[in-house]
TIRO-513862 format. One record per residue (C-alpha): x, y, z; residue in one letter. Coordinates in steps of 0.02 Angstrom, whole numbers, padded with zeros to 5 digits, always signed. Layout:
% TIRO-513862
XYZa;...
END
This chain:
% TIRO-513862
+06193+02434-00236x;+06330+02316-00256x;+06451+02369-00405x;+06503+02197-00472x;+06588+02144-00652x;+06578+01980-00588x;+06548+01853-00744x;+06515+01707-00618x;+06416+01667-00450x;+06589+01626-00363x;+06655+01824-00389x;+06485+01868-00334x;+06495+01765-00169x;+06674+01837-00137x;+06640+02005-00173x;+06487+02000-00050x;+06583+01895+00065x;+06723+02054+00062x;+06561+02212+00098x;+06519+02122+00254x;+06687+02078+00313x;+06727+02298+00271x;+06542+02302+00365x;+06617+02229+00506x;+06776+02312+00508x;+06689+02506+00495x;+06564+02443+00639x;+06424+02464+00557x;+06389+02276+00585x;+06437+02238+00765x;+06475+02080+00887x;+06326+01999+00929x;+06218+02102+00792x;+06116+01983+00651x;+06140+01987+00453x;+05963+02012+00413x;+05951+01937+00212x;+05818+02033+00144x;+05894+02208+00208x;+06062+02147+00162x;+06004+02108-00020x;+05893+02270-00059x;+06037+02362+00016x;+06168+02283-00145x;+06015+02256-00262x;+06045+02065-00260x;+05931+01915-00233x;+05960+01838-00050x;+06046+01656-00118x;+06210+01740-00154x;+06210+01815+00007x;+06140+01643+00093x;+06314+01572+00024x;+06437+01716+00075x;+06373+01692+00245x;+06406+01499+00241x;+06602+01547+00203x;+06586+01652+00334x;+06526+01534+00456x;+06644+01424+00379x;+06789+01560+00429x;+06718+01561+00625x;+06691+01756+00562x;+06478+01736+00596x;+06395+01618+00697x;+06223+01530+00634x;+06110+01541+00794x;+05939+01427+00800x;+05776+01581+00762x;+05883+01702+00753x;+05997+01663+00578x;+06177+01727+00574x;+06271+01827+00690x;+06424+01905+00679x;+06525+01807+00813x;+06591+01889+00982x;+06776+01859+01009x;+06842+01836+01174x;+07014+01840+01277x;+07044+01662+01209x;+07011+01721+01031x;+07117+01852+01037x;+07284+01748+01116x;+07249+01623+00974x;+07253+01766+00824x;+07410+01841+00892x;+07500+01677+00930x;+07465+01609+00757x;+07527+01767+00687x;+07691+01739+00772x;+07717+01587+00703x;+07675+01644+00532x;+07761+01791+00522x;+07899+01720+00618x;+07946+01597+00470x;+07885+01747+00337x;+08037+01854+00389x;+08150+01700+00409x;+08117+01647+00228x;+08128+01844+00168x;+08290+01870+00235x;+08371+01724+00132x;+08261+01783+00002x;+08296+01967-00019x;+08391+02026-00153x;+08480+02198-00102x;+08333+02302-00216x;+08198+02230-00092x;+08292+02277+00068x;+08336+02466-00001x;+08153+02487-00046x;+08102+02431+00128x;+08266+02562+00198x;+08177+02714+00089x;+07994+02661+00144x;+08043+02683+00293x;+08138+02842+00295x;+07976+02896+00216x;+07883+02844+00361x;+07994+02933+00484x;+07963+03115+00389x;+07789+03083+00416x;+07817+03092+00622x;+07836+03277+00571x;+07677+03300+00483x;+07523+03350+00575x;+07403+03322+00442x;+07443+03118+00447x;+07352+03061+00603x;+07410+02876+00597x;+07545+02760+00510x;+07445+02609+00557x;+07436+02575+00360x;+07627+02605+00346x;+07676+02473+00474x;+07524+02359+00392x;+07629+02390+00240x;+07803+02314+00313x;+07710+02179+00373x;+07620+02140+00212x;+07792+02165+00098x;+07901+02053+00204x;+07758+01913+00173x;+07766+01947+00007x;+07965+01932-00001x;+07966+01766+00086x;+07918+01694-00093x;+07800+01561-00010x;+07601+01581-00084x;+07524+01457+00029x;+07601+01547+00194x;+07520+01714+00129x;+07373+01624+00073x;+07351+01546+00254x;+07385+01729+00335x;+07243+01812+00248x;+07094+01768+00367x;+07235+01784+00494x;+07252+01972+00444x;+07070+02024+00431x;+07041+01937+00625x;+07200+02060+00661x;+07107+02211+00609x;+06973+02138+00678x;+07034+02144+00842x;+07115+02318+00841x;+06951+02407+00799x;+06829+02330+00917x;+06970+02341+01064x;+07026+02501+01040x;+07199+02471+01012x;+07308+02611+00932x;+07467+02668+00929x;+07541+02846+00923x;+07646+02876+00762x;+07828+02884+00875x;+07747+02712+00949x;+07728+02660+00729x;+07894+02712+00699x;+08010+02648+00831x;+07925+02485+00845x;+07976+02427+00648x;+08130+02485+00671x;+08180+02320+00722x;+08125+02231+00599x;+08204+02333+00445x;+08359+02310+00544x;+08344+02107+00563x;+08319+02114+00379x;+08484+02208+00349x;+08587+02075+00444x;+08533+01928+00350x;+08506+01831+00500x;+08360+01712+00482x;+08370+01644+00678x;+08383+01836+00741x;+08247+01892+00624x;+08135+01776+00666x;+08142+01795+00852x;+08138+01979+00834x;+07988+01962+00740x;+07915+01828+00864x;+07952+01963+01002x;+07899+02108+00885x;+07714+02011+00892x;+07717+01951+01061x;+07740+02103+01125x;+07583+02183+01044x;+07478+02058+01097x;+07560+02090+01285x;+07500+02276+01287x;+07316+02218+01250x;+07350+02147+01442x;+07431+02290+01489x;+07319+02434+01489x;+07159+02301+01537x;+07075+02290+01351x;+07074+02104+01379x;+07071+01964+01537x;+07184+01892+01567x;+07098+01789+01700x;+06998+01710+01554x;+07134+01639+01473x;+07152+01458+01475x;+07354+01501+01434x;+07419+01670+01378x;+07605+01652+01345x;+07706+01552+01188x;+07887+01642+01171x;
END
């Protein structure tokens, strides 16, 4: 059953809107696979309209498709999809460091400095599998420090499609792999330079997105265009 203090139909939507998108994410709702209503409902103890509405946002967000007889289905993403998330990421996150290194008082920077030492001690701990939510973390605080709400307003679908991605490809990355590769970006923060940090971060991306090629998770022959730095 869905736990909800929602006073209003709009937290209801978004809160239902969120268990299918965490759905998704876990796999227990697959590409391809349909949101049946009535299952969906008994399963949160709702009534179906709310539910009817949280899939029109996610239609809305290209996250589910509405197929004729057959309702909504959460969308396949293809090779195309994929260039398009990283590549707008890029961009985004390109200007989010710019803006956070003229932004950053020296606080911010030292907190990011002992995060990160923090993240390194973990490389020695065999009880922490991943640091896949430490580098998410980086990510997430130098958005934050760019001081601009629509930018991290526009990179939250952005984010989820991300994640997205990463689970139903495979990708991972070893905790050395975590480490080493936000290096780099701590370091463009501590030399204030907003053209170097943002093509570091540009690069930072674009490189990710480049090992989804390398090791065959996507084609690259479907690709109407695969490169932008």
């Amino acid at each position: 059953m869905l736990r909800t203090t929602a006073d209003n139909k709009h937290d209801l939507v978004t809160q239902i809107v969120q268990q299918i998108k965490d759905k998704i994410l876990e796999g227990s709702l697959k590409p391809g696979e349909r949101i049946v209503e009535i299952k969906l409902a008994k399963e949160l103890g709702i009534s179906q309209t709310p539910i009817r509405e949280a899939i029109r946002q996610l239609a809305g967000e290209g996250i589910v498709t509405i197929v004729l007889n057959r309702g909504a289905v959460i969308r396949s993403l293809s090779a195309q999809d994929v260039f398009e998330i990283y590549s707008l990421r890029s961009s985004l996150e390109g200007l989010a460091i710019r803006l956070a290194v003229q932004n950053a008082t020296m606080n911010d920077i030292k907190h990011l400095e002992a995060f990160y030492r923090e993240m390194e001690l973990k490389l020695e701990d065999d009880s922490i599998e991943s640091l896949s939510e430490d580098s998410s973390y980086i990510h997430r605080y130098i958005l934050k420090l760019s001081k601009h709400e629509l930018l991290e307003f526009t990179f939250q679908p952005v984010s989820f499609r991300i994640t997205w991605v990463n689970r139903i490809l495979g990708r991972s990355y070893s905790k050395r792999q975590e480490v080493e590769e936000h290096r780099e970006l701590i370091e463009a923060l501590q030399k204030r330079d907003p053209d170097e940090a943002e093509r570091i971060m540009r690069a930072h991306i674009h490189r990710s997105y480049r090992g989804f090629l390398a090791i065959g998770l996507i084609d690259e022959t479907e690709l109407t265009r695969n490169e932008w730095i």
